[in-house]
C-alpha positions in Angstrom: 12.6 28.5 20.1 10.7 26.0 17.7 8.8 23.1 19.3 7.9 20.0 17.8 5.6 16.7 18.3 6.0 13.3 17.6 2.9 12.4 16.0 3.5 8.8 15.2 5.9 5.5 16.1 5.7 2.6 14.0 7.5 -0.8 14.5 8.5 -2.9 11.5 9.9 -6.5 12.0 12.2 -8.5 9.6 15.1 -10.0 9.1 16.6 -7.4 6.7 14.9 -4.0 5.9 15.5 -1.4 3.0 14.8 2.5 3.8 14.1 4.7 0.9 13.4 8.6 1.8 12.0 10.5 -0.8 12.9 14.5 -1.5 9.8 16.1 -2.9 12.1 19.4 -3.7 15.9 19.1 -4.0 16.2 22.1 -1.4 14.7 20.4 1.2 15.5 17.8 3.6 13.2 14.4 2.5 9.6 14.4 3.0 8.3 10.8 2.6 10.7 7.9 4.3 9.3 4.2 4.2 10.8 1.3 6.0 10.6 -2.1 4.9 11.0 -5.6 6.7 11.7 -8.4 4.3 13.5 -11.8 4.4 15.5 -12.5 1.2 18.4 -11.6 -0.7 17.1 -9.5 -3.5 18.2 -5.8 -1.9 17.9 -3.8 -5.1 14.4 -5.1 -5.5 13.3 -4.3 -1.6 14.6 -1.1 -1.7 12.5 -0.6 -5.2 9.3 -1.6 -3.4 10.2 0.7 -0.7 9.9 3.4 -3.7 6.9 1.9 -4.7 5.8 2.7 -1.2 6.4 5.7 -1.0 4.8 6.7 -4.7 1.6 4.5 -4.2 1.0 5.0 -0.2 -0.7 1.6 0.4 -2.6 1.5 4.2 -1.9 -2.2 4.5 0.3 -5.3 3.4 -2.5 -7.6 2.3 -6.0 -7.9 2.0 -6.3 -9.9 5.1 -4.8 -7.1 6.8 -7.6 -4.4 5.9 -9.7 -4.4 8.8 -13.5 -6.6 8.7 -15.4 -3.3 8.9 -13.8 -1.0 6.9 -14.2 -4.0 4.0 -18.0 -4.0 5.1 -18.2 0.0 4.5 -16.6 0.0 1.2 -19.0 -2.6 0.1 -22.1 -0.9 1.7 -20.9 2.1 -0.6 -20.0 0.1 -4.1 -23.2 -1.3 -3.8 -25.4 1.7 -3.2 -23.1 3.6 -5.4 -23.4 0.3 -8.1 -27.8 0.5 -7.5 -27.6 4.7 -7.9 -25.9 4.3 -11.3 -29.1 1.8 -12.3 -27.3 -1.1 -12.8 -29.5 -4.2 -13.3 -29.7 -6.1 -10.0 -28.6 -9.2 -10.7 -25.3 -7.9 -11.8 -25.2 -6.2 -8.8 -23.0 -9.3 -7.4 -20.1 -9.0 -10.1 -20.0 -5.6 -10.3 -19.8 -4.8 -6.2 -17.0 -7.4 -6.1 -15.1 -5.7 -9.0 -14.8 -2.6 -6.9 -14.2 -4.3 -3.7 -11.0 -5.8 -5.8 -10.4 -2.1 -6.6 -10.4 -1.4 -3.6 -8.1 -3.5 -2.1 -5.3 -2.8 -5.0 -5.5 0.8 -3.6 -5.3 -0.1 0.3 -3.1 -3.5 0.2 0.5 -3.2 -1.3 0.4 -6.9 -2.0 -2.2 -6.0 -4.4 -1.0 -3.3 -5.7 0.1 -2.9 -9.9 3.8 -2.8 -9.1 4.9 1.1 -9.9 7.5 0.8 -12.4 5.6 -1.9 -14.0 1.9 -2.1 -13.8 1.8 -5.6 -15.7 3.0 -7.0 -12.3 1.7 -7.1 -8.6 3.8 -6.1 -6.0 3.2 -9.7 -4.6 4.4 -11.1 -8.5 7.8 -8.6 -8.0 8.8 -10.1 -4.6 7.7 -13.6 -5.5 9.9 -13.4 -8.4 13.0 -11.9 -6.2 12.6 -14.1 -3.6 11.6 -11.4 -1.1 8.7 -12.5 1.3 7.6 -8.7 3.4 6.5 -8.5 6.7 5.8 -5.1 6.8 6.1 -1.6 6.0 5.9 2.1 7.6 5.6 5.3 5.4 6.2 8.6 6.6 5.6 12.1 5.3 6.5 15.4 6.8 3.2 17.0 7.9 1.4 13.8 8.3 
C-alpha cells in the first residue's frame, strides 16, 4: 500500500482562472500545474501566462508582494557582492539598484520578460489583453 502527503494548499481568487498542467515526459502524468485568477476576457492570453508560469516559476505577483526583508537581504548581498568585485563606491548606488531590479524580474511575475516574447513584461502582455491577475499557484510533483 502506497501512502501519500499533502504538502501544500494554495487559494487563488478571481473572477475567471486558466489552469495549464505541464508534462515534463509524455509517459507521465503532468508534473507542474499553475492556476491563475484573472478578470478579463482575453482566455487564450491567461492560459499563455499560466505557461509562462509554469516555465519561469515566479515566487510572487508583484514587487510589492516580495516580502520587506527578503528585499533587505538581497540588497545586503548586491551590495557586498557589488564592494567584493571593487566597484568604485559612489557607483555603488546605481549598480546595487540594478540588481535589486534583477532581482525582482526573477521573483515577481509582473516583472517578469514575458516567455514567448522577452521584449514584453508580463504586466505589458496582460495590460495589452485586458487581463488584470490576482494571483497565481504553481505546483510541481516532488515539491
Amino acid at each position: 500500500m502506497r501512502s501519500s502527503s499533502l504538502r501544500r494548499v494554495a487559494s487563488v481568487t478571481g473572477e475567471k482562472f486558466a489552469i495549464y498542467l505541464h508534462k515534463t515526459s509524455k509517459d507521465l502524468p503532468p508534473q507542474v500545474g499553475v492556476v491563475v485568477g484573472y478578470s478579463g476576457e482575453d482566455a487564450d492570453t491567461a492560459r499563455s501566462v499560466a505557461q509562462h508560469i509554469s516555465f519561469a516559476n515566479p515566487e510572487y505577483l508583484d514587487r510589492e508582494n516580495v516580502p520587506t526583508d527578503l528585499v533587505e537581504a538581497e540588497r545586503r548581498i548586491v551590495t557586498e557582492i557589488s564592494k567584493n568585485e571593487g566597484k568604485p563606491e559612489a557607483a555603488l548606488p546605481k549598480i546595487v539598484e540594478g540588481r535589486i531590479h534583477a532581482y525582482f524580474k526573477q521573483v515577481a511575475l509582473l516583472e517578469q520578460d514575458y516567455a514567448k516574447d522577452n521584449k514584453l513584461s508580463v504586466a505589458q502582455v496582460l495590460k495589452d489583453a485586458g487581463l488584470t491577475v490576482s494571483g497565481f499557484a504553481r505546483f510541481k510533483v516532488g515539491a
